[in-house]
N, C-alpha and C positions, 0 to 999 in steps of 0.2 A: 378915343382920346389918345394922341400920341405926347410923349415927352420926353424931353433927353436929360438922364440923371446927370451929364458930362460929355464931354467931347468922342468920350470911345465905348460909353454905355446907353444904350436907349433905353425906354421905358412906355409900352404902349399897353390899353385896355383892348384887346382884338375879340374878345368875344365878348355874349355876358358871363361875367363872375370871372376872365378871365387875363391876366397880366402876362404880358409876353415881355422877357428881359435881352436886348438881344448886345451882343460883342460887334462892336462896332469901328476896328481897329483894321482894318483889310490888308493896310500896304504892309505891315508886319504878321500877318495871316495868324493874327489875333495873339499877339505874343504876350506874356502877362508880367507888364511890370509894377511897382507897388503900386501906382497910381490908380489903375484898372481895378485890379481888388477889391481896394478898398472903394472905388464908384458899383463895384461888381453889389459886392456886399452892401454900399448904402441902399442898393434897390432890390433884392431878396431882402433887405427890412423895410421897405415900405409896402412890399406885397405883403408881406407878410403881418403888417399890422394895419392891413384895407380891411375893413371887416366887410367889404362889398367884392373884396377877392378870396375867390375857392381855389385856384388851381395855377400854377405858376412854369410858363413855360420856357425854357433859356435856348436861344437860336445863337445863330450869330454870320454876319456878314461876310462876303468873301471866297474863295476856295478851299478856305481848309478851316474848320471848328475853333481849331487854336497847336501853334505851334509850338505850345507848350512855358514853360517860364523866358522870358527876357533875358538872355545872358550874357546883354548891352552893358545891363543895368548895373552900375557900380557904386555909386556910394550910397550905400546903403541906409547911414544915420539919416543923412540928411530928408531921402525919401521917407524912412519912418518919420520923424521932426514934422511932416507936415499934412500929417493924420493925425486924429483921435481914435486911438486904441480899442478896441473893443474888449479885447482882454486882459486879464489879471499882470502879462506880462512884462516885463519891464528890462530897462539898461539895453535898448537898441544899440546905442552907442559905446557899449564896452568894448574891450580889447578883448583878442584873444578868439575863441568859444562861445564866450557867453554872451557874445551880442548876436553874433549870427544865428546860435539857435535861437536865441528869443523870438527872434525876429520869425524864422520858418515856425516857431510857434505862435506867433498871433497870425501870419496870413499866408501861411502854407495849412501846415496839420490844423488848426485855429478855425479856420474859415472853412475847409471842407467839413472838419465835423459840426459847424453850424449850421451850414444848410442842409448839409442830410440831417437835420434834427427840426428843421421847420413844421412847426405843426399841419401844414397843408401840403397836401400833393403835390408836386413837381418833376416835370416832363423835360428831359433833355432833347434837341430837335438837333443831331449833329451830320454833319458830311465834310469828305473830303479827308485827313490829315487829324489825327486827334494823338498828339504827342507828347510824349508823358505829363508835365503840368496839366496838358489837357485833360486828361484821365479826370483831374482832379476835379476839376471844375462840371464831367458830365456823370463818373461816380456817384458822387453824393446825391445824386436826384433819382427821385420815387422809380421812375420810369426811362427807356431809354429807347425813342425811335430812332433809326439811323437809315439815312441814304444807301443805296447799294455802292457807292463808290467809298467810302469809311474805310480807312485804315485805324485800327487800333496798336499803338508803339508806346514801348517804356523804353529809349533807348539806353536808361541810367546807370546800369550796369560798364556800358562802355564809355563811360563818363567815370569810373570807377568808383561810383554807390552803388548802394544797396535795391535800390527801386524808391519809386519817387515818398515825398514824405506824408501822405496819405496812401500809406502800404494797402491796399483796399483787395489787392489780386487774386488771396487765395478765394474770398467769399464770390467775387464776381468770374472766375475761369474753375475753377478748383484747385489743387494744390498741386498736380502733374502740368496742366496747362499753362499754369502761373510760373513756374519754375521753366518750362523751356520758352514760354514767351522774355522773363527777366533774361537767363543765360545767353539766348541769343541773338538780342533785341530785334527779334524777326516780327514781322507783321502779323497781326491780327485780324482777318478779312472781317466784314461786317454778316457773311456769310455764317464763319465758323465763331461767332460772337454769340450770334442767334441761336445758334448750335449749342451751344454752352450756356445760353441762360441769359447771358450776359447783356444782353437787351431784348425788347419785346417785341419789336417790329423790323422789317426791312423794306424799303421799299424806294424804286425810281426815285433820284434825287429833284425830279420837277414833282412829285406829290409829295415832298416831306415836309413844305409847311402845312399842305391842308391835311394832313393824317397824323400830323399830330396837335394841331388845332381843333380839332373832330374830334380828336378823344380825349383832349382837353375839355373843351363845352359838356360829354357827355359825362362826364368825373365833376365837373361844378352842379349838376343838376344833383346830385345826391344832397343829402342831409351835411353840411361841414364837420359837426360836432361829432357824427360818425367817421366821418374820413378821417379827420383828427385819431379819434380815438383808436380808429384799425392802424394808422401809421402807425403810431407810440407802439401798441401794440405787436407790430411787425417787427419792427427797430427793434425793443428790448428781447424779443427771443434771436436776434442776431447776436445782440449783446453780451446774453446769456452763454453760449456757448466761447467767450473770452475774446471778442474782438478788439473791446477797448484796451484789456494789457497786451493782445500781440500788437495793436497800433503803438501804442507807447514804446516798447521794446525797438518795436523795426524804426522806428522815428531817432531812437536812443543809437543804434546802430549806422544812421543815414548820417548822425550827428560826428559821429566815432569817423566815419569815411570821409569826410569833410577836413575832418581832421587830420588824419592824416594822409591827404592828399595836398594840403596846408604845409605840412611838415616837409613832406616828400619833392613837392613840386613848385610850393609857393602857389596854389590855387586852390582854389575848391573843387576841383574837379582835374583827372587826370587828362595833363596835356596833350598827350599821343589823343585824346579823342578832339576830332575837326571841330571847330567853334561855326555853326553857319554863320 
């Protein structure tokens, strides 16, 4: 069963028990602006409330995974104004601060710790180009096959923030790797990814839909209510060790850098860094 949640999200059943979500935006090599997100997230909630789906795999079109956030994308009230919020957050449209973080708190920081929090399995299927927003969007998921050709980048630092606003780095490289990957927004092979933990497979980018479709199928054949349960279970001994207060902090920090780069420059981001 195939279906398109929107113009730049698809949404197809490709195994049994299984929902494949794919990025469907090519000629901006899957750039993410509000609109996307939020079609992103309306389809991680309807896998996610199939109860004839186990396992949820997110692909996506094109030569590169995703180039990270839109940074076309300018008026910001207006794009919030024409969604419904999933979260508690509010005053998109304030001055100042506090509209702009609101805002990276419902569909930045918001939305990734959503989906890393979905009750069911999910498989991120990436190649080519995965740029810092993009982190965000294959972070959050259970599992992580990648292409041999996969570039891992947080270039934010020379943006003059902190690292993107789902800080996720030290748990996925550890804390030496995380630190010279942010300092020098140098590449991350999909080689030394593996190497670090940091995803589960590698392999030729013409086998990466069926290898990770195949072990998709074989994670839906289990019990769900188990899967379920070892998730949560996995999740909160991450937790445990203080992942949600250093997200909060580095998020409070990214926020602080925004700022004053606001002050400094008149942008959110330091000019001296090239805008593609």
């Amino acid at each position: 069963m195939s279906d398109s949640i929107s113009d730049v999200i698809r949404y197809d059943i490709v195994r049994p028990r299984v929902a494949q979500i794919t990025l469907a935006k090519p000629e901006t090599r899957n750039a993410q602006d509000t609109e996307l997100l939020y079609d992103l997230n309306a389809a991680f909630d309807r896998a996610a409330q199939d109860d004839d789906v186990s396992v949820i795999v997110l692909a996506a079109e094109g030569p590169h995974f995703s180039s990270g956030h839109d940074l076309r994308e300018q008026d910001y009230p207006a794009a919030m104004a024409a969604h419904e919020t999933v979260g508690t957050w509010c005053g998109f449209g304030c001055a100042g601060a506090e509209g702009h973080m609101a805002r990276e708190k419902e569909i930045y920081l918001g939305f990734s710790e959503r989906w890393r929090n979905i009750p069911k399995p999910t498989i991120a299927a990436v190649h080519g180009k995965v740029i810092a927003g993009g982190l965000m969007l294959a972070w959050p998921c259970d599992l992580i096959i990648a292409a041999d050709d996969t570039q891992f980048i947080d270039n934010t630092v020379a943006m003059g923030v902190n690292g993107v606003e789902f800080f996720h780095h030290p748990w996925e490289l550890g804390v030496r790797r995380a630190k010279e990957m942010l300092f020098t927004s140098d590449v991350v092979t999909a080689a030394d990814a593996f190497r670090l933990g940091m995803i589960n497979r590698v392999v030729p980018r013409a086998e990466l839909e069926d290898t990770a479709l195949e072990l998709a199928e074989r994670i839906a054949r289990m019990p769900l209510f188990a899967l379920k349960l070892t998730k949560e279970s996995i999740n909160a001994a991450q937790d445990a060790q203080g992942r949600p207060q250093a997200l909060q902090t580095s998020f409070a920090l990214h926020q602080l850098a925004h700022t004053h780069n606001r002050v400094r420059f008149g942008d959110l981001i330091d000019p001296r860094f090239a805008r593609p």
